[in-house]
LOLOLUM-893841 format. One line per 2 residues: number of its first residue (from 1); their letters; for each residue z, y, x of C-alpha. Coordinates in steps of 0.2 Angstrom, whole numbers. Layout:
residues N
NUM = a = Z Y X ~ ...
***
This chain:
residues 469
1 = xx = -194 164 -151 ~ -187 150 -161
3 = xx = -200 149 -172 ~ -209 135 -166
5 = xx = -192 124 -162 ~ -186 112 -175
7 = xx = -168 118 -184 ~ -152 113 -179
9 = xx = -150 105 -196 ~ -165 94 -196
11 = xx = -160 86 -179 ~ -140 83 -184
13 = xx = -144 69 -196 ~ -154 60 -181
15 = xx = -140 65 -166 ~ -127 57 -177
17 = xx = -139 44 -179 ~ -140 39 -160
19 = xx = -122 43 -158 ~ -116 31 -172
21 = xx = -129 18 -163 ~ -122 21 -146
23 = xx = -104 16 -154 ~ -107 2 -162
25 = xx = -117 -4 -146 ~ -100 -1 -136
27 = xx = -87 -10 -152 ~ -100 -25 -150
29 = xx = -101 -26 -129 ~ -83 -23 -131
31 = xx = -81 -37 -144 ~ -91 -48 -129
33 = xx = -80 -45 -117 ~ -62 -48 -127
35 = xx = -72 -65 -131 ~ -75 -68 -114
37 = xx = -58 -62 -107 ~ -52 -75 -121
39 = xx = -61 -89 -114 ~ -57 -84 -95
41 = xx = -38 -85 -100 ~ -40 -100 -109
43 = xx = -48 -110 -94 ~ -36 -102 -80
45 = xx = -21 -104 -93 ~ -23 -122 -101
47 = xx = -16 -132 -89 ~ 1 -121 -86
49 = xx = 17 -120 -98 ~ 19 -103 -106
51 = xx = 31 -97 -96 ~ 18 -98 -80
53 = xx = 2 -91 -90 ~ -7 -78 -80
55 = xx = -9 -60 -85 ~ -29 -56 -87
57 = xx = -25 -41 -75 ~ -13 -53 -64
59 = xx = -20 -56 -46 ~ -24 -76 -49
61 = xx = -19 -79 -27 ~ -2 -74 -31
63 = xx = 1 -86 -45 ~ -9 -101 -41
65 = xx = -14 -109 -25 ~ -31 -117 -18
67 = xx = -28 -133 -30 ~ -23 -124 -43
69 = xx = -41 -112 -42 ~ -50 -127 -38
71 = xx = -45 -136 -55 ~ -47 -119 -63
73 = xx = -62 -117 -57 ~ -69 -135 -65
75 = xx = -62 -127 -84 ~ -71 -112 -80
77 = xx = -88 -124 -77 ~ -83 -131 -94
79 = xx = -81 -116 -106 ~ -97 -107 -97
81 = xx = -108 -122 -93 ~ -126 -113 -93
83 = xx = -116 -100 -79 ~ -120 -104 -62
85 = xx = -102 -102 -53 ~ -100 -104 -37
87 = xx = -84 -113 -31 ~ -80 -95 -22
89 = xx = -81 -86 -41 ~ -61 -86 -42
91 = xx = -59 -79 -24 ~ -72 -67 -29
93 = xx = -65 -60 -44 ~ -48 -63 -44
95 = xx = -40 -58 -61 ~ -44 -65 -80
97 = xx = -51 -48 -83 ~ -63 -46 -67
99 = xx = -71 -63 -68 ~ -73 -57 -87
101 = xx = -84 -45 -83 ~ -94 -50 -71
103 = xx = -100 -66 -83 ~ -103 -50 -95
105 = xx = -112 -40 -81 ~ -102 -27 -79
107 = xx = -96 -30 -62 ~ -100 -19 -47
109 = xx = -91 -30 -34 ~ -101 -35 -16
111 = xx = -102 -50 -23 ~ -110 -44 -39
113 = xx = -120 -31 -33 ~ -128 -42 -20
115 = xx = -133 -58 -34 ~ -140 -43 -43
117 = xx = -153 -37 -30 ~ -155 -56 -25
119 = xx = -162 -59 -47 ~ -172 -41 -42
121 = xx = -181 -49 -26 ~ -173 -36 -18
123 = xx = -159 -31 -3 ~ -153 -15 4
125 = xx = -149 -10 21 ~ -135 -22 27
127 = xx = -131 -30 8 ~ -135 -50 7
129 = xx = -152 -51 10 ~ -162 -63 3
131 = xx = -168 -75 18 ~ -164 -93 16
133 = xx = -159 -97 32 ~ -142 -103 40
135 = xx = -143 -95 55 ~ -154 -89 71
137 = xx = -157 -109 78 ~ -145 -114 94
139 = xx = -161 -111 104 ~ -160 -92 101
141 = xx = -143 -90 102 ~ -132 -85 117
143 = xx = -117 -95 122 ~ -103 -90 133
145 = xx = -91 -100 143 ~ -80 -111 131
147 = xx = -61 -109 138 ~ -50 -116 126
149 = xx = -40 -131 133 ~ -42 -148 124
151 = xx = -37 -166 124 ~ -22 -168 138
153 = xx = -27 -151 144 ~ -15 -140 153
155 = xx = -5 -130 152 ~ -14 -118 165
157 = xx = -3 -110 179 ~ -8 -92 184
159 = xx = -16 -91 200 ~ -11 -86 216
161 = xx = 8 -76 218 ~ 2 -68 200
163 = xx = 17 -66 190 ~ 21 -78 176
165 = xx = 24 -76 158 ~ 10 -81 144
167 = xx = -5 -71 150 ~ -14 -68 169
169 = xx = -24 -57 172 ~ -47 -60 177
171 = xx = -53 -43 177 ~ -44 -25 172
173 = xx = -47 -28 153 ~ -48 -48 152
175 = xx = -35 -61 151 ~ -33 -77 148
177 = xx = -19 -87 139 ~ -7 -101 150
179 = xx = -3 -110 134 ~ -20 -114 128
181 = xx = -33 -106 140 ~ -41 -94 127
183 = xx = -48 -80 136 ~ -42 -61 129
185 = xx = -49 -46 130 ~ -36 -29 133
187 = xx = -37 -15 120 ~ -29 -1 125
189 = xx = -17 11 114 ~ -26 24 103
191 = xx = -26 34 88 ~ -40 24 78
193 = xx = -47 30 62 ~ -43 14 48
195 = xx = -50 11 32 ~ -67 18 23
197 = xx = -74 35 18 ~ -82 35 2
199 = xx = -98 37 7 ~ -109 20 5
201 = xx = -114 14 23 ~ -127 1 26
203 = xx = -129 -1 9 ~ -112 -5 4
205 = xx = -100 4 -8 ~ -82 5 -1
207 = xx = -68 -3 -12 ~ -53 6 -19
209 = xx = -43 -4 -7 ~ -52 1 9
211 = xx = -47 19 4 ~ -41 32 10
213 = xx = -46 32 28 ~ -33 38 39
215 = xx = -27 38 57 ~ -15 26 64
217 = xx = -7 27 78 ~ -6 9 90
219 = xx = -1 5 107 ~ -14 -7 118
221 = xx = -12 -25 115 ~ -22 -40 120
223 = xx = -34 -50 106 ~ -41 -67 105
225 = xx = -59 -68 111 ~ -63 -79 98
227 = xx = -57 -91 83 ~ -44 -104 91
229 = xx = -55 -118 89 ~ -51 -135 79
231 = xx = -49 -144 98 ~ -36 -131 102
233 = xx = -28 -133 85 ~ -27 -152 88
235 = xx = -19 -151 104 ~ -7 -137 98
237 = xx = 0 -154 86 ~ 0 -165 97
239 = xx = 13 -156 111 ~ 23 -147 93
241 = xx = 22 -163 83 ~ 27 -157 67
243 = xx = 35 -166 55 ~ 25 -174 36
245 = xx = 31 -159 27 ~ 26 -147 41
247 = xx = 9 -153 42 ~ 5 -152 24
249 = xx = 10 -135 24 ~ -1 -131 40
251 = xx = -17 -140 41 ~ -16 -156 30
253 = xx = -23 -158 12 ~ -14 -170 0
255 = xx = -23 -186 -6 ~ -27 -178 -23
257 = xx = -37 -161 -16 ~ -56 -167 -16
259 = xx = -59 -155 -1 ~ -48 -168 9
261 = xx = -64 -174 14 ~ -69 -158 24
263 = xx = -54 -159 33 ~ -60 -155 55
265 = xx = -46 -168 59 ~ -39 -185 59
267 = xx = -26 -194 65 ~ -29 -207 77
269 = xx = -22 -225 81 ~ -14 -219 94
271 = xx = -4 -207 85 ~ -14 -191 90
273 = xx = -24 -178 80 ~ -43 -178 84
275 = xx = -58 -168 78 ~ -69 -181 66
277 = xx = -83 -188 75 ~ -98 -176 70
279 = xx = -85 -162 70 ~ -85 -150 84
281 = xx = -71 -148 95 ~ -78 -129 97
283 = xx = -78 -125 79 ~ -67 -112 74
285 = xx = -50 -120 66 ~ -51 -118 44
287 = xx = -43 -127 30 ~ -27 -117 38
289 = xx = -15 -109 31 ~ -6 -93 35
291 = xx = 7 -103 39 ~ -1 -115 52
293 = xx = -10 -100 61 ~ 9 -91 60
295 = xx = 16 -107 70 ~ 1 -107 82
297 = xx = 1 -89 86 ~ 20 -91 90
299 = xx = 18 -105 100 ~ 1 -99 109
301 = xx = 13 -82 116 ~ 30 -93 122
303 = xx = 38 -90 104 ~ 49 -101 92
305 = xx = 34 -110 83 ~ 48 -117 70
307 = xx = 49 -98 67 ~ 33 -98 55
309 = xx = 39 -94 36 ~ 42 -75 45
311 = xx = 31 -63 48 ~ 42 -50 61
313 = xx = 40 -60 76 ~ 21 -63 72
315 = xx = 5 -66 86 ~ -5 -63 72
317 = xx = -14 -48 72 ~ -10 -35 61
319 = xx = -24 -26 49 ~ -24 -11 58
321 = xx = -26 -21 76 ~ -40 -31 69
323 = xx = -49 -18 61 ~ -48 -5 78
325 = xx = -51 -21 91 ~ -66 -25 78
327 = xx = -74 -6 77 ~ -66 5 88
329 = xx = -58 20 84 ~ -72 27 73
331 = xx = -77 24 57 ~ -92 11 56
333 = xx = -98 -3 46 ~ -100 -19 57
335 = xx = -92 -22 76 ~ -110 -18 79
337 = xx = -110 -1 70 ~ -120 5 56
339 = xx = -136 -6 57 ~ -142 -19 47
341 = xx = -134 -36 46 ~ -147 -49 51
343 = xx = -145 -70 54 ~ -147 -65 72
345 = xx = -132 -55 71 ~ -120 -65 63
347 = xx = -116 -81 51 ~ -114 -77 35
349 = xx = -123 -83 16 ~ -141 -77 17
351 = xx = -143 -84 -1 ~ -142 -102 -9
353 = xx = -128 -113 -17 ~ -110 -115 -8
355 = xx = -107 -132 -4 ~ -96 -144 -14
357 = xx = -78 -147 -14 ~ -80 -165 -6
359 = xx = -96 -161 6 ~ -91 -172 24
361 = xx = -86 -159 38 ~ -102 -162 49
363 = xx = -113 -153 35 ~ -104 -136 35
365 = xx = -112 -123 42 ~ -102 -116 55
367 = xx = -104 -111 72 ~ -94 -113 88
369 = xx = -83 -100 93 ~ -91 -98 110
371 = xx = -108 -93 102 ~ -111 -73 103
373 = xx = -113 -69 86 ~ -101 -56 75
375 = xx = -99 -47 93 ~ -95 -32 99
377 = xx = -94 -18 113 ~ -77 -28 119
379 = xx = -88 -44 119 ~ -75 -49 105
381 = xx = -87 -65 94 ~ -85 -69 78
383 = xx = -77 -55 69 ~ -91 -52 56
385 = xx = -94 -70 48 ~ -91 -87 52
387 = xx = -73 -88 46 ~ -62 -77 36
389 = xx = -45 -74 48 ~ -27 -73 43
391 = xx = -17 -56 47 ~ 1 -55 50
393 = xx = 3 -41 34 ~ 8 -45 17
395 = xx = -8 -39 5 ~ -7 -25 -4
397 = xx = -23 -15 -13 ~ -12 0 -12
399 = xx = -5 -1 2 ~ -17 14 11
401 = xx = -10 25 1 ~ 9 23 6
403 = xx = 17 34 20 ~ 20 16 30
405 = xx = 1 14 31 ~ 2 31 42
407 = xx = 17 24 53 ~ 15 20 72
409 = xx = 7 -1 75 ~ 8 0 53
411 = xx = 9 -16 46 ~ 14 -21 27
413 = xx = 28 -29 31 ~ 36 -30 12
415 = xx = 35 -48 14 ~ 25 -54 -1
417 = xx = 17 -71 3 ~ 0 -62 -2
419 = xx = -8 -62 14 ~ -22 -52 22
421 = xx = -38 -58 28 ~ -54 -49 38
423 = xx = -71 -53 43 ~ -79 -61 31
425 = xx = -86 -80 31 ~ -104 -92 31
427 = xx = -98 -91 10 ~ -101 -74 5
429 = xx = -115 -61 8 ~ -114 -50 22
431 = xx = -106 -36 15 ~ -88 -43 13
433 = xx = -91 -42 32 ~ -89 -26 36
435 = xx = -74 -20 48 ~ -66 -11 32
437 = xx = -65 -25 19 ~ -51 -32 15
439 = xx = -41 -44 5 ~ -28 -57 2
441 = xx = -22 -75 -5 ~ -6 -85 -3
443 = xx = 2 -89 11 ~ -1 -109 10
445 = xx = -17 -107 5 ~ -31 -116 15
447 = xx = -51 -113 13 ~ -65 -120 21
449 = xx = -70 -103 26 ~ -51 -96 35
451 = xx = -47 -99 51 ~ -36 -85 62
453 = xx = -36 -76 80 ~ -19 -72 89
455 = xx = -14 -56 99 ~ -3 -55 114
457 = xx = 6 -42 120 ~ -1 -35 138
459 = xx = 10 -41 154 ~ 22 -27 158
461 = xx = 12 -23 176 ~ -4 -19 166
463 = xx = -11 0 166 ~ -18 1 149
465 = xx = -21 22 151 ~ -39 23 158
467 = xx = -45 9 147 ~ -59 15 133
469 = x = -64 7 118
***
């Protein structure tokens, strides 16, 4: 039955063939990508002594912060000028070795994965699409009631005989804030799933570090409605009035960080902080560090604001709390669930070139808080795009697969000064927006693209029990 099949030893010779081709293919993409790995290192590593070169599998956040990258990022320009790197590339990729192989192709990041179908003339269900738009324009957009105090606002005083203390209460699950008028919606205690499965929804593959999904049990706590705006933020300095060093660690850029120029606020004649002109006051805060949001968030709920280096009296919320107040208690891709991501849903990149470093404040493209977009079933805005936020939890990849991450109200309290961050931002694609993406940078770090949200814990006299989410 054989007889018309050619012998075993005629096709050796052309097996051995394709499998000695198929090696020297892999020696010479591997020889690529130690050459490009070299050329990474060199460009992250030539402006630092020995003893503080970077490891190519070294998380760069951990190492180096936002000036450091920024200058790191200008080497990288240099050693690959015909590469077209986006000043978010380090952020993106952030070791030697990653940022290695995505120039070599071999990446299969969001980010990645998304410029590839964009080259293809192509996007799947919920990935970064490829219309070159903003945003829906402010005529099609709905806008809710903007309660944040500003200017010589305040502070509010609860109404009628309600009882005092930092929150009073509108409705059974809404609150708003005495320090700084933000209004705050209740989410009552649950066990909430956390984390992704490893199935691909809306087009996007989970990351390692949203895995495994597990259960996590919280108790009901109040959340932000919104971003603290850049008019709250000013105010918030101008009752604290921090000191030089203070602020530079908060919300101030030194003279030498070209993104100076992007700062939302100035400081006045008159010895008060103000939003630029052309800058909205309804913006949501950015160019803040985990540090300044720390302060705010202990101030914002009657805490020590000078308290801010610590994480374990925090207002921020914690991973967990953001992820459940943002999805629920199930498993889905977006605060809206599993659908597509569209402009008319949320502010994100829908293709096109990130701004530069020294671009004037007025021409970024965000959006007021107050305007519905990254909502949800709570009427929670802007937790898909806009800004990145700040979390109280130290970041860790691994940290899903630790006992801790199973714990009542878990939090990654280890204390590293690699902080978390959710949400995703008008820089990247859509994808990084999802409920379940995570990840981190330093402490003191401040982008153009991070702002924060507080938490409160409920007044004692609330009934949380026949609350749903």
């Amino acid at each position: 039955r054989f007889q018309h099949s050619v012998p075993l030893r005629a096709k050796l010779p052309a097996a051995l063939q394709i499998s000695a081709t198929v090696a020297e293919m892999a020696k010479r993409a591997r020889r690529v990508l130690d050459d490009v790995v070299g050329r990474v290192s060199r460009a992250m590593n030539g402006r630092f002594p020995e003893e503080n070169q970077l490891d190519i599998q070294e998380n760069i956040m951990r190492r180096r912060d936002s000036v450091c990258i920024m200058l790191a990022h200008a080497d990288l320009r240099s050693e690959f000028p015909d590469e077209d790197l986006s000043p978010r590339f380090v952020f993106d990729h952030p070791t030697i070795f990653s940022m290695a192989e995505s120039l070599c192709g071999n990446c299969d990041c969001p980010y990645c994965a998304a410029s590839r179908e964009r080259d293809a003339g192509g996007a799947s269900s919920g990935d970064d699409v490829t219309v070159a738009a903003p945003a829906t324009s402010p005529g099609e957009r709905r806008v809710a009631e903007f309660t944040q105090l500003l200017g010589v606002e305040g502070p509010l005083k609860a109404p009628g005989d309600a009882a005092g203390g930092a929150y009073f209460m509108l409705a059974p699950t809404h609150f708003r804030r005495t320090t700084d008028g933000m209004q705050c919606v209740l989410v009552p205690g649950a066990t909430a799933w956390i984390g992704a499965d490893s199935l691909a929804r809306g087009g996007c593959r989970p990351l390692a570090c949203e895995q495994p999904c597990h259960e996590v049990e919280l108790s009901s706590f109040l959340i932000d409605v919104e971003p603290v705006s850049v008019g709250s933020y000013a105010r918030f300095l101008n009752i604290v009035r921090p000191s030089q060093e203070q602020l530079l660690e908060w919300c101030v850029l030194p003279e030498y960080d070209e993104r100076r120029a992007c700062m939302p606020l100035e400081l006045c004649e008159g010895g008060e902080w103000v939003p630029k002109d052309r800058v909205s006051p309804r913006w949501p805060m950015y160019l803040v560090s985990w540090f300044g949001a720390n302060a705010y968030s202990l101030w914002a709920n009657g805490g020590d604001w000078r308290g801010y280096h610590g994480a374990s009296a925090s207002f921020l919320p914690t991973e967990a709390q953001w992820e459940y107040a943002a999805r629920g208690a199930a498993v889905k891709s977006f605060p809206w669930g599993d659908g597509d991501a569209t402009p008319e849903l949320l502010q994100v990149s829908w293709g096109g070139p990130a701004p530069p470093n020294d671009i004037a404040p007025q021409d970024l493209p965000l959006v007021d808080v107050n305007v519905e977009l990254g909502a949800n079933e709570l009427g929670l805005r802007h937790m898909a795009g806009n800004v990145w936020q700040w979390c109280r939890d130290s970041f860790d990849p691994g940290f899903y697969s630790t006992p801790a991450a199973r714990s009542r109200d878990a939090w990654n309290s280890s204390g590293d000064l690699m902080k978390s961050e959710r949400g995703g931002s008008w820089v990247g694609p859509a994808c990084l927006a999802r409920s379940s993406y995570r990840r981190g940078r330093t402490a003191e770090a401040k982008g153009r693209c991070l702002g924060f949200r507080c938490v409160g814990d409920p007044p004692a006299t609330v009934e949380t029990d026949d609350v749903e989410v």
